[in-house]
C-alpha positions as CSV (number, residue, x, y, z in Angstrom):
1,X,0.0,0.0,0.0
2,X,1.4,3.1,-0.7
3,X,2.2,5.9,2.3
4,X,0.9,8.9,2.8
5,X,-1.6,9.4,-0.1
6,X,-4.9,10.1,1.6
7,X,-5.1,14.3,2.9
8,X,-4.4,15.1,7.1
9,X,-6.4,18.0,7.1
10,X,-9.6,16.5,8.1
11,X,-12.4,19.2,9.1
12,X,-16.4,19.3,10.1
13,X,-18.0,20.2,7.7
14,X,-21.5,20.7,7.1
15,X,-23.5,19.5,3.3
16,X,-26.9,21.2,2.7
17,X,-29.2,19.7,0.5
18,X,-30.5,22.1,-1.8
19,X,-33.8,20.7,-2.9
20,X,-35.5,20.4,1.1
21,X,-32.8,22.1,2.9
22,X,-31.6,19.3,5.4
23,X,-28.2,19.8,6.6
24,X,-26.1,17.2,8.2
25,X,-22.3,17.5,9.6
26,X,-19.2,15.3,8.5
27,X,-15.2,14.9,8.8
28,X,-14.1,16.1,5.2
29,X,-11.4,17.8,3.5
30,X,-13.5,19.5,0.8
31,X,-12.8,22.8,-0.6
32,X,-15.2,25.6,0.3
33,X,-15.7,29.0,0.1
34,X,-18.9,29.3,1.7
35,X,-19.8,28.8,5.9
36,X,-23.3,28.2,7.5
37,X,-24.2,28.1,11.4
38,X,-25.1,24.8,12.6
39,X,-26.6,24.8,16.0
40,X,-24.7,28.6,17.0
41,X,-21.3,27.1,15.8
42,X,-20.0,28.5,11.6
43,X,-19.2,25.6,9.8
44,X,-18.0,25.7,5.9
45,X,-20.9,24.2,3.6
46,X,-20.7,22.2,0.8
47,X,-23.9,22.5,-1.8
48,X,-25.4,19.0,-2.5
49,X,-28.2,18.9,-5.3
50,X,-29.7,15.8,-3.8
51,X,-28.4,13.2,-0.4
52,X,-30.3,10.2,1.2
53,X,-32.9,12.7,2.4
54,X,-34.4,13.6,-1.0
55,X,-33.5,11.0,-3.4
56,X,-36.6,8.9,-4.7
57,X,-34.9,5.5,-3.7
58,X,-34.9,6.5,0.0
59,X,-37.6,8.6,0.1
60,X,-40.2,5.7,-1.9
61,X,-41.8,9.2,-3.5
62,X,-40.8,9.8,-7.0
63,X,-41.1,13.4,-8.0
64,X,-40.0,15.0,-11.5
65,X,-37.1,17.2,-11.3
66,X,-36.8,19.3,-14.7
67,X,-34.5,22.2,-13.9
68,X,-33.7,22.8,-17.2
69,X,-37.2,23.0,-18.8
70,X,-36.3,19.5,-20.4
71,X,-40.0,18.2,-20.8
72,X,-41.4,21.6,-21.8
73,X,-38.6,21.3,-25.1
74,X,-39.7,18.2,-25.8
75,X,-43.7,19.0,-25.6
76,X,-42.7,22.1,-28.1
77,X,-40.9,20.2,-30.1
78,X,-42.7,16.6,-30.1
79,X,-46.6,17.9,-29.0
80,X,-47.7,18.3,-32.1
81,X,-46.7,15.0,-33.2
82,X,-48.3,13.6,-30.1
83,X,-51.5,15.2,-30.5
84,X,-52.0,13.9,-34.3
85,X,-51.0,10.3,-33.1
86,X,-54.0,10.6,-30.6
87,X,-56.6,11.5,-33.4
């Protein structure tokens, strides 16, 4: 195995889940720029777009993320198509 490969600086630091907000604390050594107050003591924040808290295969609820208007391209672009297949 090879020595000394894995970082020292270990730190506490605290990822937010964007999409509900829940916010839970871990030793990391992530790179961050940004600091949030967890229970009256600053910790630095890492963004997460999704964690166990919002993804569908924990939560058992599926829910349709389209944060780049991918359906509403393909209903402009393929709706008319759809609609004359329905007739």
């Amino acid at each position: 195995m090879k020595k000394d490969i894995h970082p020292q600086e270990y730190r506490l630091v605290a990822f937010k889940d964007m999409s509900n907000g829940h916010v839970f604390l871990t030793r990391s050594t992530v790179d961050t720029k940004e600091t949030e107050v967890v229970d009256g003591v600053e910790y630095p924040v890492y963004k997460l777009e999704i964690s166990n808290t919002s993804h569908p295969f924990y939560t058992g609820k599926t829910k349709l993320v389209d944060t780049a208007g991918r359906v509403d391209k393909f209903m402009n672009r393929y709706g008319k198509h759809m609609e004359n297949r329905k007739k």
